[in-house]
VOLO-46204 format. One line per 2 residues: their letters; for each residue x, y, z of N, C-alpha, C, O. Coordinates in nm, 3 decimals, decimal comma, m for minus. Example, Ala and Ser with C-alpha at 12.3 -4.5 7.8 and 13.67 -1.06 7.14 Angstrom:
# VOLO-46204
as = 1,319/m0,569/0,780/1,230/m0,450/0,780/1,320/m0,330/0,780/1,424/m0,332/0,846; 1,285/m0,225/0,708/1,367/m0,106/0,714/1,290/0,003/0,787/1,341/0,114/0,804
***
This chain:
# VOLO-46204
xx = 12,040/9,099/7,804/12,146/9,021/7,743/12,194/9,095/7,618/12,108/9,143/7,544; 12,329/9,107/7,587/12,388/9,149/7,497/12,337/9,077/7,332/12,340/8,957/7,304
xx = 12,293/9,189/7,242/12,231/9,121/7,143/12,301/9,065/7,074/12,247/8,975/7,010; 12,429/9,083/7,055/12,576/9,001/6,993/12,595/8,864/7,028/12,622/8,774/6,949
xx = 12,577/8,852/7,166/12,602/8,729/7,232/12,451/8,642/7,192/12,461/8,527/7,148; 12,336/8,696/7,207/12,232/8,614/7,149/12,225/8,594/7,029/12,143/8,523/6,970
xx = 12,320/8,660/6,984/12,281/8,599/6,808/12,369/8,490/6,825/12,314/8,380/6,817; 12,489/8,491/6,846/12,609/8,410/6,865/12,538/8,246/6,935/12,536/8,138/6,875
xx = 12,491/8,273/7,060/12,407/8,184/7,081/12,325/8,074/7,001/12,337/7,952/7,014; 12,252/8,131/6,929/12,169/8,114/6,883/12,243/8,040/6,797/12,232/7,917/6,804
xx = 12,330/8,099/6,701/12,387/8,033/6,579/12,480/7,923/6,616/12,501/7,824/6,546; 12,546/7,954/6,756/12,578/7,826/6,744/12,484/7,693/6,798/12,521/7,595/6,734
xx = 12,397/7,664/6,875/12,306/7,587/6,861/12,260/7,532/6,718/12,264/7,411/6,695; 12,206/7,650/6,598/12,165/7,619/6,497/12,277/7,529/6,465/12,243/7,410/6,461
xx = 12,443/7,560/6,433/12,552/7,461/6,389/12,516/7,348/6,494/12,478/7,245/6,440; 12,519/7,345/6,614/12,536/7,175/6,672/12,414/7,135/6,639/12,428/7,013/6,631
xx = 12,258/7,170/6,604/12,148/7,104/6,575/12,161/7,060/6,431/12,107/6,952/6,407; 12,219/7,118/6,331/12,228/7,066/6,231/12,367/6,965/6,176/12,361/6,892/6,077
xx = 12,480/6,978/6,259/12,601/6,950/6,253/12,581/6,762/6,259/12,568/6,726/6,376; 12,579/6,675/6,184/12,542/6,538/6,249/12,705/6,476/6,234/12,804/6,518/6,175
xx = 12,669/6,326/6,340/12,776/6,270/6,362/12,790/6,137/6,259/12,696/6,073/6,212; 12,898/6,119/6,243/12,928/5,992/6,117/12,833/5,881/6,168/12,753/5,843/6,082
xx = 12,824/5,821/6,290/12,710/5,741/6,316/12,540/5,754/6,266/12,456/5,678/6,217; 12,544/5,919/6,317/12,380/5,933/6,264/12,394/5,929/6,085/12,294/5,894/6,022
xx = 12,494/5,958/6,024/12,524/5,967/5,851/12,474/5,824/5,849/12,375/5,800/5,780; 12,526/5,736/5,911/12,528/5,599/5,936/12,365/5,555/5,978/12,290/5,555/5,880
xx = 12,320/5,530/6,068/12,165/5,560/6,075/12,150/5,583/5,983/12,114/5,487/5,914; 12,163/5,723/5,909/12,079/5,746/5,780/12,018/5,686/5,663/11,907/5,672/5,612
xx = 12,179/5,650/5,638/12,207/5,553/5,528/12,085/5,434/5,540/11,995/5,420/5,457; 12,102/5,360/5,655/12,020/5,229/5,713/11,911/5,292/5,692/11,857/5,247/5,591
xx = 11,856/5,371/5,736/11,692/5,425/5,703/11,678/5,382/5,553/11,629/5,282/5,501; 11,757/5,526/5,487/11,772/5,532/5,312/11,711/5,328/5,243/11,615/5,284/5,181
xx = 11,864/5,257/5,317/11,810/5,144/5,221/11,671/5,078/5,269/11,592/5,031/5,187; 11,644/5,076/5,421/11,519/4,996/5,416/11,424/5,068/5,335/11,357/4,986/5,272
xx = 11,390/5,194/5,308/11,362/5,253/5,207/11,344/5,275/5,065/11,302/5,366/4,994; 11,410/5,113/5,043/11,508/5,123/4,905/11,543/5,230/4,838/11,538/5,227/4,715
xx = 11,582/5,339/4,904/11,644/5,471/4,828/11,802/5,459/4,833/11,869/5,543/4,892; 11,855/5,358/4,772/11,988/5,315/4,705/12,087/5,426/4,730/12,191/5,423/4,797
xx = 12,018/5,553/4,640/12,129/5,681/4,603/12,143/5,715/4,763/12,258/5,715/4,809; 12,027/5,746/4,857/12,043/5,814/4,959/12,099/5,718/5,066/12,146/5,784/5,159
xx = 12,112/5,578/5,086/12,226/5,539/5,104/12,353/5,553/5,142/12,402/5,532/5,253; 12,424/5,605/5,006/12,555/5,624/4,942/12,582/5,758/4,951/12,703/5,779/4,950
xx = 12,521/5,845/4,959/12,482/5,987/5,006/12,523/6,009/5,165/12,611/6,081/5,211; 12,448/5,940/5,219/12,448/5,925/5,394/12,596/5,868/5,429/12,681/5,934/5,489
xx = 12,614/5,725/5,377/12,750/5,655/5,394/12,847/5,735/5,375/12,917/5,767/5,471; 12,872/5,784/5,254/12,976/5,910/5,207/12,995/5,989/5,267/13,094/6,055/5,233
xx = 12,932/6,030/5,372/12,904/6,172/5,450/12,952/6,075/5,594/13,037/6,111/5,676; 12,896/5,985/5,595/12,991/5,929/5,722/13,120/5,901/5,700/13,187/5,900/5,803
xx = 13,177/5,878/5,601/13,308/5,852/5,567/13,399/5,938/5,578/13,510/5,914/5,624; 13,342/6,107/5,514/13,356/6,241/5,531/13,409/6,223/5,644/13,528/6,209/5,670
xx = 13,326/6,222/5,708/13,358/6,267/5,890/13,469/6,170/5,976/13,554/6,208/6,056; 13,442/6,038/5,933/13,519/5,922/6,016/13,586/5,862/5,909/13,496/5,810/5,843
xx = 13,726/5,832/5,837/13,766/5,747/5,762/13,756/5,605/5,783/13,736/5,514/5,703; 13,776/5,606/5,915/13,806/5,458/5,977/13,634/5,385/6,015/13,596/5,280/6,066
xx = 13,596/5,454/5,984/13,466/5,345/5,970/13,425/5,253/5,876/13,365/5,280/5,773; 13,460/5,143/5,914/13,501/5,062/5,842/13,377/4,954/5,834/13,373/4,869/5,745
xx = 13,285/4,965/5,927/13,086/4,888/5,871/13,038/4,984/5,752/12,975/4,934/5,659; 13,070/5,132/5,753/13,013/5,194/5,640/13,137/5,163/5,505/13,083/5,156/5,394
xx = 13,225/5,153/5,505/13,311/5,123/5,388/13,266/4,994/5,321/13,240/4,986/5,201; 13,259/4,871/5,428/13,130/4,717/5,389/13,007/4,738/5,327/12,967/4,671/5,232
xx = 12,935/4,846/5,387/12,788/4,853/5,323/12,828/4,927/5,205/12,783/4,878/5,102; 12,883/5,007/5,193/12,920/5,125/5,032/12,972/4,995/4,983/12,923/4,994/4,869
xx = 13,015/4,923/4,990/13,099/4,841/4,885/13,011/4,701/4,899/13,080/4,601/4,879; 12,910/4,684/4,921/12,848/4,595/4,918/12,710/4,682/4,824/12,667/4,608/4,735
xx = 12,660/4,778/4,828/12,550/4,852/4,792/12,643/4,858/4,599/12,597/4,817/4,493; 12,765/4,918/4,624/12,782/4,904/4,476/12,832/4,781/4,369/12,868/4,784/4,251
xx = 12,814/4,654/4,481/12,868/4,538/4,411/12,723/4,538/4,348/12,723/4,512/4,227; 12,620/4,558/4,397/12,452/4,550/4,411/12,456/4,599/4,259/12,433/4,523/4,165
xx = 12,491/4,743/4,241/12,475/4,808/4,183/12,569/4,784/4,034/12,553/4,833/3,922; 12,656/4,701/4,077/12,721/4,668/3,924/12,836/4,794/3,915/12,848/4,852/3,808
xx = 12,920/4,832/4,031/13,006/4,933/4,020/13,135/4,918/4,085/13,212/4,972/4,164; 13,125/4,849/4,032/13,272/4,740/4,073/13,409/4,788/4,128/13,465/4,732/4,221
xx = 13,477/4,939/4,037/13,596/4,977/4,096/13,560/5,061/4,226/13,655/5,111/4,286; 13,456/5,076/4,264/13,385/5,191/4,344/13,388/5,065/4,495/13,435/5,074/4,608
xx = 13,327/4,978/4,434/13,374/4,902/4,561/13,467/4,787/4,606/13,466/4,717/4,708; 13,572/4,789/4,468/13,710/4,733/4,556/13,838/4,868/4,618/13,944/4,852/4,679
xx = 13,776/4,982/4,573/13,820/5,087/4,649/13,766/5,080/4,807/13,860/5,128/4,871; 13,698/5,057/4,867/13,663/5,038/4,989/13,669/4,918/5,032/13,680/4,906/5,154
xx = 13,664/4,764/4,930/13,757/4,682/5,000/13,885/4,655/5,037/13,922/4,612/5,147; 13,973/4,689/4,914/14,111/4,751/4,953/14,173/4,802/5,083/14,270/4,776/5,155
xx = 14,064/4,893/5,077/14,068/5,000/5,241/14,064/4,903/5,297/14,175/4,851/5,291; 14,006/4,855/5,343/13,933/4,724/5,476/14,058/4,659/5,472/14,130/4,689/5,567
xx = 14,117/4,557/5,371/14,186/4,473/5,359/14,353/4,502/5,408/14,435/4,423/5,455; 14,369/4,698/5,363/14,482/4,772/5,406/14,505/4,762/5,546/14,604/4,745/5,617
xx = 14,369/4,782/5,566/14,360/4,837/5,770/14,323/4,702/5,820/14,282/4,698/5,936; 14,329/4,599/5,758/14,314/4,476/5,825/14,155/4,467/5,902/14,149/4,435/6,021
xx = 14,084/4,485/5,857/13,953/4,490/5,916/13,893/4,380/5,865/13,790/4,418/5,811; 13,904/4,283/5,857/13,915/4,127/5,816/13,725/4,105/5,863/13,646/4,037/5,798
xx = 13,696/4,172/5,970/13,548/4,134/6,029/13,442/4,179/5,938/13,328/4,133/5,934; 13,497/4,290/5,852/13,417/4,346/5,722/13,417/4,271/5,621/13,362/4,305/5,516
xx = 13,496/4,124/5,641/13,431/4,067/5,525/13,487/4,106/5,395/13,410/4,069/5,306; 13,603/4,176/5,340/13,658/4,247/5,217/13,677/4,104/5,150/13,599/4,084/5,057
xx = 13,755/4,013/5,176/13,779/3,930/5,093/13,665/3,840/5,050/13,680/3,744/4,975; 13,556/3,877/5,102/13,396/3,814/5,023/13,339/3,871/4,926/13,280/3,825/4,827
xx = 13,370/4,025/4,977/13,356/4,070/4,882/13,422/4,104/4,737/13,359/4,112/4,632; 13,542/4,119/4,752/13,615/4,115/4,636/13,600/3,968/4,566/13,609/3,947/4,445
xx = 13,576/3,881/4,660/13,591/3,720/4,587/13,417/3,716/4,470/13,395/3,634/4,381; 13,339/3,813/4,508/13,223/3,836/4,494/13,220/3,908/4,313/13,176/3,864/4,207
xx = 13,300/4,051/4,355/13,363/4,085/4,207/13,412/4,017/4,120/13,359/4,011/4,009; 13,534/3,944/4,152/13,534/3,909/4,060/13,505/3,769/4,013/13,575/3,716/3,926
xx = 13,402/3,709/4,070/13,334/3,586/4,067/13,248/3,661/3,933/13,255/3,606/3,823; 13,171/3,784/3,947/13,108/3,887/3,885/13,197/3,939/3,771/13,129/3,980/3,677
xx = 13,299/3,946/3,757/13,373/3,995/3,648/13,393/3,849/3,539/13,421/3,857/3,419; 13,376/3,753/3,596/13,390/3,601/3,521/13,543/3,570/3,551/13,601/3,497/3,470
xx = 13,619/3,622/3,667/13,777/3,580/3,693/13,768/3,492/3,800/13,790/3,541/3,910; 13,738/3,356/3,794/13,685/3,234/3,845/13,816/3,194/3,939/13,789/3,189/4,059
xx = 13,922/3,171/3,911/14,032/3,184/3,959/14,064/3,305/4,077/14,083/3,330/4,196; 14,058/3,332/4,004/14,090/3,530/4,157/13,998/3,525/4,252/14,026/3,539/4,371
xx = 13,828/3,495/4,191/13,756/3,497/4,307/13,742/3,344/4,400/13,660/3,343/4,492; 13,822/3,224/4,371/13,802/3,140/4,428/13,920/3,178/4,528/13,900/3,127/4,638
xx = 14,030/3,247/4,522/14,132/3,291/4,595/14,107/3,337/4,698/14,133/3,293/4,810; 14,035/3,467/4,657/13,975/3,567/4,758/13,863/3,535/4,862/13,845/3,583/4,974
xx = 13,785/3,427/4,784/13,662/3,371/4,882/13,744/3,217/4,986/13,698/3,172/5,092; 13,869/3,167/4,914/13,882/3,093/5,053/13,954/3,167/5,135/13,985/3,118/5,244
xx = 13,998/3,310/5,098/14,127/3,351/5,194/13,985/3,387/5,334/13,988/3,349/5,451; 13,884/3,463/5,271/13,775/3,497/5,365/13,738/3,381/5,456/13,719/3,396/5,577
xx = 13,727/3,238/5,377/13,699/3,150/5,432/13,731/3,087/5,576/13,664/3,048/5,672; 13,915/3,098/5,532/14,029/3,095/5,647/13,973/3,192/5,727/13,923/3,142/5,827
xx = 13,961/3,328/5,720/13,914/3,396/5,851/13,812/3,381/5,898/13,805/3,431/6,010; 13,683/3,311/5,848/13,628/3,300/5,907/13,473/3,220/5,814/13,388/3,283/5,751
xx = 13,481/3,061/5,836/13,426/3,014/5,766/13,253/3,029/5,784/13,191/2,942/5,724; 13,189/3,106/5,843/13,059/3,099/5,854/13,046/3,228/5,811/12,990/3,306/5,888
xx = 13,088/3,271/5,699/13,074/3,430/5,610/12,948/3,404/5,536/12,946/3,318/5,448; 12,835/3,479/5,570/12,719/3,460/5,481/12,719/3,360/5,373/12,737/3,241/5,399
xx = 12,696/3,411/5,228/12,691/3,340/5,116/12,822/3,284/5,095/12,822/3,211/4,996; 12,977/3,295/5,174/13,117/3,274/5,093/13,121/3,127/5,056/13,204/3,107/4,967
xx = 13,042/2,992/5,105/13,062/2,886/5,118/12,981/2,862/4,966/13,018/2,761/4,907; 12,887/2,933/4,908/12,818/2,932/4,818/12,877/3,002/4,712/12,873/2,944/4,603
xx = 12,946/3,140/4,719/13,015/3,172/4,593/13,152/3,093/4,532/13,172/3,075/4,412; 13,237/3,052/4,636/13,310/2,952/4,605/13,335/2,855/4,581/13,442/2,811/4,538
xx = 13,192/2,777/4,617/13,127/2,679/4,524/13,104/2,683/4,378/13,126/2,595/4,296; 13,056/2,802/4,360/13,014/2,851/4,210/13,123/2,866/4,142/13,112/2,837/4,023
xx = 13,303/2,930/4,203/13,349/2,968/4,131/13,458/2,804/4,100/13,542/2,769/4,017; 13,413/2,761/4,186/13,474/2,612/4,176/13,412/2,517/4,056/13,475/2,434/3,990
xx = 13,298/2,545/4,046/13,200/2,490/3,974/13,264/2,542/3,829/13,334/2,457/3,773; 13,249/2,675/3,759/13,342/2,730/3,666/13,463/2,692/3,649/13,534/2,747/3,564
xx = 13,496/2,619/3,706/13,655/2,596/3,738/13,658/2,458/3,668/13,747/2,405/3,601; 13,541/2,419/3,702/13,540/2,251/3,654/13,609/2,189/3,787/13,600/2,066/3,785
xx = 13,647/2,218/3,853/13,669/2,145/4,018/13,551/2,149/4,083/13,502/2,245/4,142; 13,494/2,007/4,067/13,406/1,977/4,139/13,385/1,946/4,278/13,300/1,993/4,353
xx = 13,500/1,832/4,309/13,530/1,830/4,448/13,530/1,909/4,506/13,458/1,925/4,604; 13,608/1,983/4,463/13,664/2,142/4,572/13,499/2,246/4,560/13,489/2,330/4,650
xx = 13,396/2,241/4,470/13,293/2,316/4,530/13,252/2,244/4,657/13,261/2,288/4,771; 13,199/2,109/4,611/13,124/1,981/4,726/13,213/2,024/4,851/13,134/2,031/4,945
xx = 13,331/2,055/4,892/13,405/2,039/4,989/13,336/2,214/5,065/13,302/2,239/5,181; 13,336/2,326/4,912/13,300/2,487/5,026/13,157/2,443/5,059/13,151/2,442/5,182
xx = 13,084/2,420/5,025/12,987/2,376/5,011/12,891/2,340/5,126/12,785/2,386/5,167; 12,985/2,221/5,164/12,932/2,104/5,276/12,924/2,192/5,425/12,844/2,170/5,515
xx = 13,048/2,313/5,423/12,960/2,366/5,565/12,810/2,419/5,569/12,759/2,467/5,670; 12,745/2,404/5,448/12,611/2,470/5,456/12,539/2,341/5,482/12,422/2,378/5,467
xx = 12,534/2,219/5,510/12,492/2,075/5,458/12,337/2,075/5,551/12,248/1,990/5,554; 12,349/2,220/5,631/12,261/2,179/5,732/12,143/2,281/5,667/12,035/2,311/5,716
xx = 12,179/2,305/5,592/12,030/2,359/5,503/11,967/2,335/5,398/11,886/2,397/5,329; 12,034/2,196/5,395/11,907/2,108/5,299/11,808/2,083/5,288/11,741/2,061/5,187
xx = 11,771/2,084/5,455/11,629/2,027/5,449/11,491/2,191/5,413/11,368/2,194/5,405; 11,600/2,298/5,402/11,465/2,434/5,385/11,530/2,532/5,294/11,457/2,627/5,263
xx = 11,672/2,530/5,233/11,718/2,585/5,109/11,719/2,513/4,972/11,760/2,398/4,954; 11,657/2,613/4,857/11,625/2,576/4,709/11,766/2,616/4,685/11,832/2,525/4,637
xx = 11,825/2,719/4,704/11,935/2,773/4,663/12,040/2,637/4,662/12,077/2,579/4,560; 12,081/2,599/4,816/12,193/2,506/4,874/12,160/2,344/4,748/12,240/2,277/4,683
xx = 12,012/2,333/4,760/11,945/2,243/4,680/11,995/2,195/4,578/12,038/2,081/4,557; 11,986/2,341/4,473/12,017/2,361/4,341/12,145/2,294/4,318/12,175/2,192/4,256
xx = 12,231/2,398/4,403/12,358/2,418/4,400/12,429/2,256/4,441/12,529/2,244/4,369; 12,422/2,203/4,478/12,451/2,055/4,514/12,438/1,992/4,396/12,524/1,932/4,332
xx = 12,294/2,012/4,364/12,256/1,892/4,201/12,374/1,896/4,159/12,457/1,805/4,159; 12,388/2,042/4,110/12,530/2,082/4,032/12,631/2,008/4,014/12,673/1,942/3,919
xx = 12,673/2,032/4,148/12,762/1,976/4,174/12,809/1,830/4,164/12,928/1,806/4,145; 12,711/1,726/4,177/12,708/1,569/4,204/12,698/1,599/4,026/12,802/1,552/3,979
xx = 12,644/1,638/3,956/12,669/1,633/3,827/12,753/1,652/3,752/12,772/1,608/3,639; 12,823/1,738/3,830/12,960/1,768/3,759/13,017/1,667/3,811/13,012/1,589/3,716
xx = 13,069/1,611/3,896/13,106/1,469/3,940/13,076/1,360/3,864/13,161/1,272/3,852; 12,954/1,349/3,801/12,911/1,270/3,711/12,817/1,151/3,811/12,813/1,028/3,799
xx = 12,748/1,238/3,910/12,647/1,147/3,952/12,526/1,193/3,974/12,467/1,244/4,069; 12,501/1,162/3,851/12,312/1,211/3,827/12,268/1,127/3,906/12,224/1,218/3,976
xx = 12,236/1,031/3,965/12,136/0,923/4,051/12,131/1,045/4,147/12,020/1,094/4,166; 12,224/1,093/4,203/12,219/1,155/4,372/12,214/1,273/4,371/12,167/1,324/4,472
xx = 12,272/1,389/4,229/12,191/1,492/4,163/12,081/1,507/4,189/12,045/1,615/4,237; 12,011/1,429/4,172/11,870/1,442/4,109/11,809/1,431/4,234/11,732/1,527/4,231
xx = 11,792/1,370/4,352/11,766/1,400/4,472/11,756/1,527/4,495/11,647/1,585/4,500; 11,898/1,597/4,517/11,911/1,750/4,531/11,763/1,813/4,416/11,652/1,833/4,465
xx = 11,785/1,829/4,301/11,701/1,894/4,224/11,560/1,858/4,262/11,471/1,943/4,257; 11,535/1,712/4,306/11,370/1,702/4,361/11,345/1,841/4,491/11,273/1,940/4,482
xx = 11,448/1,792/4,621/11,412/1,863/4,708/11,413/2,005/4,657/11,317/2,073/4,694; 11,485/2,053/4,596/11,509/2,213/4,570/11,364/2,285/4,504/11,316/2,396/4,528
xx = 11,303/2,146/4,385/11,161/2,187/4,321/11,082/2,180/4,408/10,992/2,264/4,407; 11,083/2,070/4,525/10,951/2,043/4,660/10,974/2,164/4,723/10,870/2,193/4,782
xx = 11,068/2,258/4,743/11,095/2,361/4,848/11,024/2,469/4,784/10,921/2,516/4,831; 11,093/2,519/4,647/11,035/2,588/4,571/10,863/2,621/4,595/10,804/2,720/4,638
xx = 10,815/2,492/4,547/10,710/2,458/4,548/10,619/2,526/4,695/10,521/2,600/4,700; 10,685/2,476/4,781/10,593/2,510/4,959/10,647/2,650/4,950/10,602/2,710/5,048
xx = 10,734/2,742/4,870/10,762/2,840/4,935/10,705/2,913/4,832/10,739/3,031/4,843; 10,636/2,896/4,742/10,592/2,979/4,622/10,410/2,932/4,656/10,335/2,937/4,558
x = 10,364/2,900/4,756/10,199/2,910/4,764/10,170/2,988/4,892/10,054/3,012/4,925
***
């Protein structure tokens, strides 16, 4: 065999064995955080982004990893994206409603978390941040109302718990408050022995 052609060979194998695809960047990343290696993450994601723009689960996790992280323009730059390309299943408007719930703009993020809502009301925490930002708002009703689609996790969430007292208090009904705050301390309680 021609020794030109075996080197050639050779090297290109070495490029496709080392050459990875935005998915495996992707994999990576997922390794990185169960890992909790944060940076390598954002490292991996970036490198999938590199390769695929339109991947739009890694633009969610980068912009969810730096809401984490307290890096706020870093990830309404990738919600933006989402929200541009209409990728509505990524969840952008939870997250931005998330920022600036996080920035203290109580107003903007109650906007952004019902527009998410409208698309799609069983969004992880959205029924809970827009509660909160309702709560800031001094609109009480309107938390009790995001709220109530969670109603079915009273009987094993401290969080939903809490967050209710709140609420009936801001209403100005401590009698039925205070229910909420028992169960939320009894939960606490079985989940902290």
């Amino acid at each position: 065999m021609n020794k030109s052609l075996t080197i050639f060979i050779c090297f290109s194998f070495l490029i496709a064995c080392t050459d990875q695809s935005a998915k495996s960047y992707f994999e990576d990343g997922l390794w990185a955080l169960n890992m909790d290696d944060v940076q390598g993450a954002i490292k991996n994601y970036r490198k999938a982004i590199e390769i695929n723009t339109e991947y739009h689960e890694v633009r969610h996790r980068l912009a969810s990893i730096y809401i984490d992280e307290k890096e706020y323009d870093k990830a309404m730059f990738h919600c933006n994206y989402l929200i541009e390309k209409n990728a509505l299943e990524m969840s952008p408007y939870y997250c931005v409603g998330v920022i600036h719930f996080e920035k203290e703009d109580y107003m903007q993020a109650a906007e952004m978390l019902e527009k998410q809502m409208k698309f799609d009301p069983n969004t992880g925490g959205a029924p809970r941040w827009l509660a909160k930002a309702y709560i800031k708002l001094n609109k009480f009703n309107d938390a009790e109302k995001a709220l109530v689609i969670q109603k079915n996790q009273a009987d094993y969430d401290v969080g939903y718990n809490k967050l209710m007292g709140e609420i009936l208090i801001g209403q100005g009904k401590k009698n039925e408050a205070q229910q909420f705050f028992s169960k939320a301390k009894s939960l606490n309680l079985e989940y902290s022995r």
